[in-house]
C-alpha positions as CSV (number, residue, x, y, z in Angstrom):
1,X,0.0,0.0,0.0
2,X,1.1,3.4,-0.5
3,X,0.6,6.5,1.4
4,X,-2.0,8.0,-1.0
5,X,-4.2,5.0,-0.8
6,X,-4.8,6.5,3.1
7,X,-5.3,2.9,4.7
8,X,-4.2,1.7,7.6
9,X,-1.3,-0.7,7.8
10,X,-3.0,-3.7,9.3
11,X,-5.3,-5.7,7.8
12,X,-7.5,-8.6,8.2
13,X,-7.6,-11.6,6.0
14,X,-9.6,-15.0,5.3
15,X,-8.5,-17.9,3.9
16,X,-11.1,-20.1,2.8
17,X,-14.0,-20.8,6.0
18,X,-11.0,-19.9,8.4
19,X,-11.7,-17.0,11.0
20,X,-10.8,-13.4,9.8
21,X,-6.8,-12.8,11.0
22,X,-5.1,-9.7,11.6
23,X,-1.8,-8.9,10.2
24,X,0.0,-6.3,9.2
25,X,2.5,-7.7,6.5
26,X,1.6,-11.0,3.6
27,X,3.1,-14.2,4.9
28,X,5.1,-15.1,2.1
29,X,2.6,-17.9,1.1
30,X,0.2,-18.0,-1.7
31,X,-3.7,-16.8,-1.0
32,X,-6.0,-19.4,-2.3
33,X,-9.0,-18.8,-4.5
34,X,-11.6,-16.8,-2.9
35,X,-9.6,-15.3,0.2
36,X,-10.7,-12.8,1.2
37,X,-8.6,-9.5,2.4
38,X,-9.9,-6.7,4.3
39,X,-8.3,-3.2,4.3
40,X,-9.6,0.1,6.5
41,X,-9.4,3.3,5.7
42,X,-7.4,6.0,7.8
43,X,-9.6,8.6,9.9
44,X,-11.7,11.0,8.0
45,X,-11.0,8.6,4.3
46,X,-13.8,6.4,3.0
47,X,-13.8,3.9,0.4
48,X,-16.0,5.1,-3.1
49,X,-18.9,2.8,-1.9
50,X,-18.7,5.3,1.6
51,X,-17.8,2.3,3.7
52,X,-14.9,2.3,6.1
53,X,-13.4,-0.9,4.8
54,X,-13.2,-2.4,1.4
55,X,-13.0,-6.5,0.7
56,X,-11.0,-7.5,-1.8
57,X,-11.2,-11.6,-3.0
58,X,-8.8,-13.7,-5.0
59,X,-10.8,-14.7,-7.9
60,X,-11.3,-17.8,-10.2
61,X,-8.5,-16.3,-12.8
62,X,-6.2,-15.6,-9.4
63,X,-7.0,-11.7,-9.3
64,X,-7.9,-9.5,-6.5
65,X,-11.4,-8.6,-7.2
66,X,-12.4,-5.4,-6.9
67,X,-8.8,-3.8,-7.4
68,X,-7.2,-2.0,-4.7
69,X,-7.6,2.0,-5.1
70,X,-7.4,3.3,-2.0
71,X,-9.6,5.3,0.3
72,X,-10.9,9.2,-0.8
């Protein structure tokens, strides 16, 4: 993530039917097919859908769906 996307630097991810997990860096090891990652927005930034959050999920084709832009 970079500065301008205004998230902060933890977030929480899903693997699977596994329990949301907080971290703050990828593990090194691959995401499988429809994990799930969840990023928050800093203070006063919200996501285009006005949430605080945005989900991202690896999809059939191994791409993060929707695309990370950032908070606003």
């Amino acid at each position: 993530m970079k500065p301008e996307h205004h998230m902060l630097p933890n977030f929480l991810f899903k693997n699977g039917t596994s329990d949301w997990k907080n971290v703050t860096k990828h593990e090194g090891l691959p995401y499988a097919l429809q994990a799930e990652l969840r990023f928050y927005c800093e203070d006063g930034y919200e996501t285009v859908e006005q949430n605080a959050y945005l989900n991202i999920t690896c999809g059939n084709l191994g791409r993060w769906v929707p695309q990370l832009i950032g908070c606003i």
